[in-house]
N, C-alpha and C positions, 0 to 999 in steps of 0.2 A: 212422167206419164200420169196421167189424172186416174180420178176412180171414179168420175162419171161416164167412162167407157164400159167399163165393167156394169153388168146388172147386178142388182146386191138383191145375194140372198138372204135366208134366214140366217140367225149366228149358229155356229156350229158348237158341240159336246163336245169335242176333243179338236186339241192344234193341230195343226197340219203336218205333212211329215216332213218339211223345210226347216219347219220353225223348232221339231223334235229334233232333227238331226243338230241345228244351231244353239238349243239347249238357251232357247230364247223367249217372253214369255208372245204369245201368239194372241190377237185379238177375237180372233176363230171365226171373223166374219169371212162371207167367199168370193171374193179371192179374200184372203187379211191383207192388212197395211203393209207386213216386212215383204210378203213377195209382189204386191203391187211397187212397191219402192224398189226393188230388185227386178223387175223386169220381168219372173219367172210363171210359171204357171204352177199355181196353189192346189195341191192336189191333200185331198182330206184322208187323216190316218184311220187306219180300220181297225176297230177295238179288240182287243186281246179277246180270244176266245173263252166263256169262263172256267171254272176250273172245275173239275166232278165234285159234289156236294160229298163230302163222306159221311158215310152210316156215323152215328154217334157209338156205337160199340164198338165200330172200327179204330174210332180215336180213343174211347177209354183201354183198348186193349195197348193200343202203342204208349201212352203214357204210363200204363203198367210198365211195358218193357223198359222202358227210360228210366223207371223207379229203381227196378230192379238192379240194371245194370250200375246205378249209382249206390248202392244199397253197397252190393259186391266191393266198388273203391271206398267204403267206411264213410259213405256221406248219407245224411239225411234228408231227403226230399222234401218239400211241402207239399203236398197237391195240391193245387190250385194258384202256388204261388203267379204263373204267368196267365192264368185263365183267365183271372179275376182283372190284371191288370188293366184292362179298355182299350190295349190296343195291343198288336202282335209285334213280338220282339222283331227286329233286324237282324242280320248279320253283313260284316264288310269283310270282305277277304283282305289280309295282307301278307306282304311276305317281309320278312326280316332277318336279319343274321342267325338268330335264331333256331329257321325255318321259317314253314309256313302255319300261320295264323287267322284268329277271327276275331271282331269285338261285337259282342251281343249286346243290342241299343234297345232298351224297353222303358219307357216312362219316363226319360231324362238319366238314367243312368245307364253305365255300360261296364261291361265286363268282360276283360280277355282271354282268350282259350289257344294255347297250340299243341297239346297233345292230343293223341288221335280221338281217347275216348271222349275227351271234350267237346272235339270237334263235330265228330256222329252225332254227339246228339241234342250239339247244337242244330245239327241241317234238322236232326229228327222232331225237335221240338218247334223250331219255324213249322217246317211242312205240318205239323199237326195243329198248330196254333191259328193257322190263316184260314178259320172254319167260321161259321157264324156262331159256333154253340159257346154259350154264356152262362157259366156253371155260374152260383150263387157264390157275390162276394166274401169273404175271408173275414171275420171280426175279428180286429188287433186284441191282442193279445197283451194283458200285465207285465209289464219286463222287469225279471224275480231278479235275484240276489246270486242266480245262478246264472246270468247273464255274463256273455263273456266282457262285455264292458265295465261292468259292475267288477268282475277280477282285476281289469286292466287299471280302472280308474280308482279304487279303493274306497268303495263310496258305496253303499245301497241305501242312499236318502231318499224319500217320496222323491219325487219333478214336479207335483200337481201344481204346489204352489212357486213356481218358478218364475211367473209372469210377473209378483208382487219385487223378486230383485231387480228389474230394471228399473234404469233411474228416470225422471220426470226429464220428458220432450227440450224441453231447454239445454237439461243439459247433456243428453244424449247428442246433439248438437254440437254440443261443445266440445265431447268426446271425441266424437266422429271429426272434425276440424285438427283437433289434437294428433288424432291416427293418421290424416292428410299430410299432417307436414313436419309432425316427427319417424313416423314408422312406416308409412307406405314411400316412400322415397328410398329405403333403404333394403324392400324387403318384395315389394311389388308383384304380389301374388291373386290381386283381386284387381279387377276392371272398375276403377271408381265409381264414372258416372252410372252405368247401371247398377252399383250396387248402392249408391246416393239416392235412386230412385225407392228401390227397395225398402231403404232407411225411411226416407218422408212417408210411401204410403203405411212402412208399420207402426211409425210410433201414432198412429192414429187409433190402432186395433191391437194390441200389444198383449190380450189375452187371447187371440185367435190365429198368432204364427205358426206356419209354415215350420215343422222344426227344426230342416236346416237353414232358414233364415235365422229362424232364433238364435241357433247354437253360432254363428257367422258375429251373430251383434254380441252378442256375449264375448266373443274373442276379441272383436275391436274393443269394446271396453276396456278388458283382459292389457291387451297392448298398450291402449291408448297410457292408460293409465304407470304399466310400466316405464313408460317414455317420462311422465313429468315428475319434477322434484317434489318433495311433500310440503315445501310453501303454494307451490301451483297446485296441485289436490285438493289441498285447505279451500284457496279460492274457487276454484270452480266447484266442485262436489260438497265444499264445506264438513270433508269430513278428513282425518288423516291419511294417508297413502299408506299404512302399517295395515290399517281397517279395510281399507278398499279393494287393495291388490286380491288377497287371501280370499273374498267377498264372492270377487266377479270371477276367479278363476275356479271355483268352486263350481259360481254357478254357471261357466262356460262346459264344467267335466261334466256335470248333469244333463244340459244341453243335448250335451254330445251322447251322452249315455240314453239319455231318452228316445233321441235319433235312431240307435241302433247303428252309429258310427264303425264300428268292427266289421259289420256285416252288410253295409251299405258299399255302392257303388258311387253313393252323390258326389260330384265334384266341388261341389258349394260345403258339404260337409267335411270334406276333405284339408279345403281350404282354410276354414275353423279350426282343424286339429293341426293345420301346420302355424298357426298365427298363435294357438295355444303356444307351443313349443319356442315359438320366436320368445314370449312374454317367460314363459319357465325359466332360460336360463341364466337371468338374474338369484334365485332362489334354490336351483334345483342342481346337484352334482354330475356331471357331465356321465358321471358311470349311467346313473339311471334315465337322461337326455339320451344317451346312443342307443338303449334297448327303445325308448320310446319316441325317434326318429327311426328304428328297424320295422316298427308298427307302420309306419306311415311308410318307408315305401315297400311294405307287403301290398297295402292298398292300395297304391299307385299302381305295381304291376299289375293288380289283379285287375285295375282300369284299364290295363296298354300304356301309361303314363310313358312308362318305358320305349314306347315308340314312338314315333311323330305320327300326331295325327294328322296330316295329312297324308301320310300312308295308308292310314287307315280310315279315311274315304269321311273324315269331320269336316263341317265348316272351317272355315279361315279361322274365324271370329274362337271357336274353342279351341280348336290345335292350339292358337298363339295363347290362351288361357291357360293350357296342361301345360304347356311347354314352361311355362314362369313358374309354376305350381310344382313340378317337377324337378327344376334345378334347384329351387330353392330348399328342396327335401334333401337333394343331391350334398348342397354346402354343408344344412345343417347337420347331415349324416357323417362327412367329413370330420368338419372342427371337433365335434362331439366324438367320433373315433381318437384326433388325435390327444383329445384330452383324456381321455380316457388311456392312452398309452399306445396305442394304434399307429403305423404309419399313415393311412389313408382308411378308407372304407371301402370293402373288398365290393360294393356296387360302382365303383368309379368307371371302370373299364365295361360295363356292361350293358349299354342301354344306343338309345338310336335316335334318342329326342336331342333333336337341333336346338341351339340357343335363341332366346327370344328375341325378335326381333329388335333393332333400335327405332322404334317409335314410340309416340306419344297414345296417350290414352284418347283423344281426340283423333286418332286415326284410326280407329280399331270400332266395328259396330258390330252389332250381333248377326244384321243381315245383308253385310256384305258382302259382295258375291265376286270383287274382284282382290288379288292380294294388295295391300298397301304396299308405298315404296319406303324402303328403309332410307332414314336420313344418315348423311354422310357429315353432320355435327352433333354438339350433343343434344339427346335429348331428356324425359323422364328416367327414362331408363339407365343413365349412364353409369350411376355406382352398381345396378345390377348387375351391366356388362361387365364394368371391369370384373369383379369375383365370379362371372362367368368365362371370363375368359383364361382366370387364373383356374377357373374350376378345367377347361376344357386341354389346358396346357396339363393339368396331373393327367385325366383323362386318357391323351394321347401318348401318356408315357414319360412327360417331362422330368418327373422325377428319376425315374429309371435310367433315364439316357445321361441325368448329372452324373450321381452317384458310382453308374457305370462306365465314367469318361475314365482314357487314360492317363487325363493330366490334369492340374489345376486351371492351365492354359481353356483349353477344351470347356470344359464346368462353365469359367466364367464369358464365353462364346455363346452359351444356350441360351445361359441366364441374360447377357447384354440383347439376343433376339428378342426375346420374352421382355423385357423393358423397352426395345423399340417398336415391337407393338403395338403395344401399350401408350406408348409417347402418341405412335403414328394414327390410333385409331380414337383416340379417346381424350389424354392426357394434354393434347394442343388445343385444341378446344375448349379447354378448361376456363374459368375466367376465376380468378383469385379474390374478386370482390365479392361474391356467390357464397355464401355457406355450403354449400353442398357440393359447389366444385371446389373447394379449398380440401375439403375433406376427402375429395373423390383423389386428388392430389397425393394427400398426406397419409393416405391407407394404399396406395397405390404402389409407393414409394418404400413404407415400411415392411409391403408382402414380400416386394423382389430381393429388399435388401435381406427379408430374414432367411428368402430361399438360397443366397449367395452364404449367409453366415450356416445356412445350416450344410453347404455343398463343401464349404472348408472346417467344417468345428470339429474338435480332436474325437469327438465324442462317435465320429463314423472312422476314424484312424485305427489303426491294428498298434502303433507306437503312443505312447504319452505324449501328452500335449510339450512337456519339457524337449520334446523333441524337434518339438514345429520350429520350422523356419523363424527367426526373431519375425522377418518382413510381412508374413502371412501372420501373427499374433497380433502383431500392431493391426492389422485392417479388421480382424475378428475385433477385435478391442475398440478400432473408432466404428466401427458398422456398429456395434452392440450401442455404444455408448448417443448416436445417430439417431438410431431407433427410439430410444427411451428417452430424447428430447423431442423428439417429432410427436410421441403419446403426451408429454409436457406442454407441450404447445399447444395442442388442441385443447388442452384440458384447460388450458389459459385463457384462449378465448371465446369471449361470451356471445358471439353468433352462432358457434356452434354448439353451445349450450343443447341445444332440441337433439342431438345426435348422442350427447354422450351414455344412453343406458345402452347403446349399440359400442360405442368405443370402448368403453369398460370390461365388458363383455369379450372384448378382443388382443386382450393386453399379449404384448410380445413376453410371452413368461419366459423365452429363449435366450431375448437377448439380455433379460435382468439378472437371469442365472449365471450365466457367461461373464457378465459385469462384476457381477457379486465375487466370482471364483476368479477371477483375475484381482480384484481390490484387496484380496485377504493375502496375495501372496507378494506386493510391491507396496516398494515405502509413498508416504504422499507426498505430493507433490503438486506442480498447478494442473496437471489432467487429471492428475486420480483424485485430487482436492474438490475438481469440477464432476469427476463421475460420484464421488461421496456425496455431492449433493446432491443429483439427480435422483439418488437412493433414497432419500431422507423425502425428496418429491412425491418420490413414486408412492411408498407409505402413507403421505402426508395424503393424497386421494387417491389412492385404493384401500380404502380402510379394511376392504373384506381379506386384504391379506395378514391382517390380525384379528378379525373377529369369529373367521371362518374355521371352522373345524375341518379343512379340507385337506387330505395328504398331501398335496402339491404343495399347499400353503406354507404346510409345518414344516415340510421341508427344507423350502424356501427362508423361510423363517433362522433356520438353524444356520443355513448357509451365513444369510444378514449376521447374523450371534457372532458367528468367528470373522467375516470380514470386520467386526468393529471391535471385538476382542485384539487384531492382529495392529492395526490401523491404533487406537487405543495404549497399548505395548509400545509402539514406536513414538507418540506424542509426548508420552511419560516419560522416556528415557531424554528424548531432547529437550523439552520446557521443563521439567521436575515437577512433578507433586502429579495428586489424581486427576482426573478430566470426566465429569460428569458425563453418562450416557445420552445420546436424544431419546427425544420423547419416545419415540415408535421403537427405538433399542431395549426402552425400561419396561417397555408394554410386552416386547416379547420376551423377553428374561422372565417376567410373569406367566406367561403361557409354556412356554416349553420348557420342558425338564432341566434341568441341573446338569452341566457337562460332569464325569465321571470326575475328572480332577480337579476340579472345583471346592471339595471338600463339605458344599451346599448337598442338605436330603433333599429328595425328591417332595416329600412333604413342604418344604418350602417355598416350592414355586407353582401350588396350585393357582389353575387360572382364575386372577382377578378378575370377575365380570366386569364390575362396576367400575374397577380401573383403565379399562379396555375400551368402556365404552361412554368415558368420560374422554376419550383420548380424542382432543378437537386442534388439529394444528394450525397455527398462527399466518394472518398472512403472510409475512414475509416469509414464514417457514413453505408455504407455499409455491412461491415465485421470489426467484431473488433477480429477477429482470436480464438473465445474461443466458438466452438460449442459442447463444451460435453453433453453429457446424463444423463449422470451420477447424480444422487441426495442424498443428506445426508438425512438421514433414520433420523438425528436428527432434518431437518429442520420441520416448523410447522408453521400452522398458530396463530394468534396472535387473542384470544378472543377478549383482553379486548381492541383492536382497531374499536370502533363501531361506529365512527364519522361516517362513510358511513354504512346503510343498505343495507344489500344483497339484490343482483339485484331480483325482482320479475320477471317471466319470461312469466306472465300476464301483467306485462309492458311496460317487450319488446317487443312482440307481437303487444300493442298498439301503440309503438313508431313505428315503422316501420309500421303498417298499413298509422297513420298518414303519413308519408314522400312520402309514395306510391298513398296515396287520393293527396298529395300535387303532384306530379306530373300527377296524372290523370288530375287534374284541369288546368295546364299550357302546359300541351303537347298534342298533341292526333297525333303521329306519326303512318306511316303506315308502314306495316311491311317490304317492299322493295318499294325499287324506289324516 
């Protein structure tokens, strides 16, 4: 049908009510184009009637009441905080397991409410806020030393001159490329291209940011920099990675502290303190990581992070932004629980936010109005999946349904689903030439394996491990031994160089202990010959498990002492004469105290710094070129080698409390600053 049949009117103020019901945008001419194309008759929508003007006393008297009643729950009001804003909050109804809830949207942030007083007065402050009256805007205010940022981040430094730390546009550049393809791959919490955009127009104005842009660029720094070795530091920054790291994450807590990060809603600010956190735990002890991944998702709930926004009435484009932002808090909250001594993170079981999508960041716009389709290969996304999907497997209980199986049988049925998931959804797809999928491979493989060693290790047993099955020790023994070449591998090769401050970060300390406590109690041979070196490996790069003052460590450490003490005892008696310790044995013999029969004081084995950290191992000590898998179905352990008793794992627990009281007693560091 033509629209030279139709006489044209003037354009119309409002769409029509075709085009409102189709929630389409409408050209408002009469008839418009969509029902001339539709055959219908354009019928024009009649304007909302407006709304009674309220007395201005009448509104100062209900935001008294709103005062009040907040006064009454121990909160502090600002008046004027939403008056001054320039435009009236929102509210989205949603409902969730919960209950029923609201997210109040004013100025780019939001914030969630589902108890009842919340809720009143959220309706009460919309209703009062949608008035023309425009009280006098709010002068910010000094943020003192009594700020609760200032507590959290251990810092009350001026921020004036914060603009003077960031680095010259070059290499901001260079940084920002660094964070592309070492740490956003692995950690995918931000929308690149729009925040690319972000980046080019500030480093043009770089005393005039936005301060949750600022405190965002101050994190990728933060990260970026995390990510390279300090030969790459040197080159790009020209300056050490000892000077820089310390630099920028300082000035990313300032940032943040400026922001009013604690008290904010911003999701962009948000995203800063969780990329802080990403870059912390290289540096920072997982005890003080878990309080300070508890901060981040108090702020998340207090967004809705917690629920899917699309429940709660967001764009596409943001929901799928909280939702990455979210889990990723999720993980970090985990690891950092179990390092800390935790099974899990008691927020694991409690939230409603769906997994992020499997696509590309080139799928994803901010004003897109229809949902993307998720791809069914891999894509950007794909190492986030997997540790989302390993995140969604605890989640739903996976842990609980091992541990509470009634057989060995059963346990290793969950575990083999959960690996063919994994194969099925993600893991086929892989290509092995990829750095990223080799790794998305070889983390893949070492999680299921550790959840298998941890669903049979003696350590969840009511009996001693002397009591296991031979058959079941031998598979704890090659899974352990599996694992800790699979971290050798990587660490070997130099494509995936860009990955390792994340791999490091991730060491199977389960299956090295397990190794360790089985090596101290069997003679050597050609498997334990091959796991003693894997050991001398492991040492040889993770250096921080001798320079670290960390309980786990020193533990660990002592464990290492007697397996080579025992191992040691048995070489002497068959070759005759003494057998020089390795390098990383001499190193912690230095560090850790004097075994009681020993007949060594404790005064003798304070820790050599300088010996410690002269400790540089050789290549060959490195890599001795033979990381197979592969095991003889005939190897075995050896009964009648009982000089060492199997490790009690009531022991180990003790030994490591103690080293962790020994450092309670000598340290008392604060968590930044």
């Amino acid at each position: 049908m033509s629209t030279s049949s139709y006489p044209i009117a003037p354009p119309r103020t409002l769409s029509c009510v075709l085009c409102q019901k189709r929630k389409v945008k409408c050209d408002r001419n009469d008839p418009c184009a969509g029902c001339v194309k539709l055959g219908v008759e354009c019928i024009a929508s009649v304007p909302a009637p407006p709304r009674p003007r309220k007395r201005k006393t009448d509104l100062q008297s209900r935001v008294e009441r709103c005062e009040e009643a907040l006064q009454v729950q121990g909160a502090r009001p600002e008046t004027g905080e939403y008056l001054g804003s320039g435009s009236p909050p929102t509210t989205v109804p949603v409902s969730h397991e919960s209950g029923e809830g609201k997210l109040v949207v004013d100025q780019g942030e939001s914030r969630f409410v589902d108890n009842a007083l919340w809720m009143g007065l959220a309706d009460e402050l919309r209703d009062s806020l949608e008035t023309p009256y425009q009280p006098k805007q709010a002068t910010p205010t000094k943020r003192s030393s009594l700020d609760p940022s200032f507590l959290l981040l251990g810092s009350c430094q001026p921020s004036q001159g914060i603009a003077s730390l960031h680095p010259q546009p070059v290499e901001i550049f260079k940084l920002w490329q660094a964070f592309l393809d070492n740490v956003n791959p692995l950690s995918k919490v931000i929308h690149a291209p729009t925040v690319q955009v972000k980046i080019l127009d500030a480093t043009g104005n770089l005393d005039n940011l936005q301060p949750n842009t600022e405190a965002l660029m101050f994190a990728i720094y933060t990260t970026a920099i995390c990510s390279l070795s300090s030969d790459e530091c040197e080159s790009i920054m020209g300056e050490p990675k000892t000077d820089l790291f310390p630099r920028f994450l300082t000035a990313t807590e300032q940032a943040l502290s400026r922001a009013g990060f604690l008290e904010s809603s911003d999701l962009v600010l948000l995203q800063a303190f969780v990329l802080m956190l990403i870059a912390m735990r290289q540096k920072y002890s997982p005890h003080s990581l878990w309080i300070l991944t508890g901060v981040a998702i108090r702020i998340g709930q207090r967004m809705g992070l917690h629920s899917d926004g699309r429940s709660l009435g967001l764009s596409i484009f943001e929901a799928e932004i909280r939702r990455r932002v979210w889990w990723q808090i999720v993980l970090l909250d985990n690891r950092n629980a179990q390092l800390s001594g935790l099974k899990n993170s008691v927020v694991a079981n409690f939230f409603g936010t769906n997994i992020p999508a499997n696509i590309n960041d080139n799928d994803l716009d901010p004003n897109m109005s229809e949902q993307p389709l998720e791809h069914k290969c891999q894509t950007e996304m794909i190492f986030c999946r997997i540790t989302y999907e390993i995140g969604k497997f605890v989640k739903e209980g996976g842990y609980q349904k091992i541990f509470s199986a009634p057989s060995p049988a059963v346990k290793d049925k969950i575990i083999s689903e959960l690996e063919f998931r994994l194969e099925d959804k993600y893991l086929k797809y892989c290509d092995r030439s990829i750095p990223l999928h080799f790794l998305c491979l070889a983390v893949a493989r070492s999680i299921t394996m550790n959840i298998r060693l941890m669903a049979h290790h003696p350590r969840h047993r009511k009996a001693s491990s002397a009591t296991m099955p031979r058959e079941e020790r031998d598979m704890l023994f090659n899974l352990s031994l599996q694992m800790i070449e699979n971290d050798t591998l990587v660490h070997t090769m130099g494509s995936l160089k860009r990955y390792l401050w994340h791999v490091n970060i991730h060491f199977q300390l389960d299956a090295f202990i397990y190794l360790l406590s089985e090596i101290r109690r069997q003679p050597p041979g050609d498997l334990f010959d091959r796991a003693w070196g894997r050991v001398q490996q492991v040492y040889n790069m993770h250096k921080e498990l001798i320079t670290e003052d960390y309980a786990l460590y020193l533990a660990i450490g002592k464990l290492a002492i007697q397996a080579w003490e025992a191992r040691e005892s048995h070489l002497s008696r068959n070759y005759q004469g003494n057998i020089d310790p390795p390098q990383f044995i001499a190193a912690l013999q230095l560090k850790l105290p004097a075994r009681k029969d020993s007949g060594t004081k404790a005064d003798d084995t304070i820790l050599n710094h300088q010996a410690l950290h002269n400790f540089h191992p050789t290549g060959r000590e490195l890599y001795d070129g033979t990381l197979g898998t592969d095991f003889d179905d005939n190897t075995q352990f050896n009964p009648l080698y009982t000089e060492v008793s199997p490790l009690s794992w009531e022991q180990w627990s003790q030994l490591f409390h103690e080293y962790e009281q020994q450092i309670a007693n000598t340290n008392n560091p604060r968590i930044f600053g």
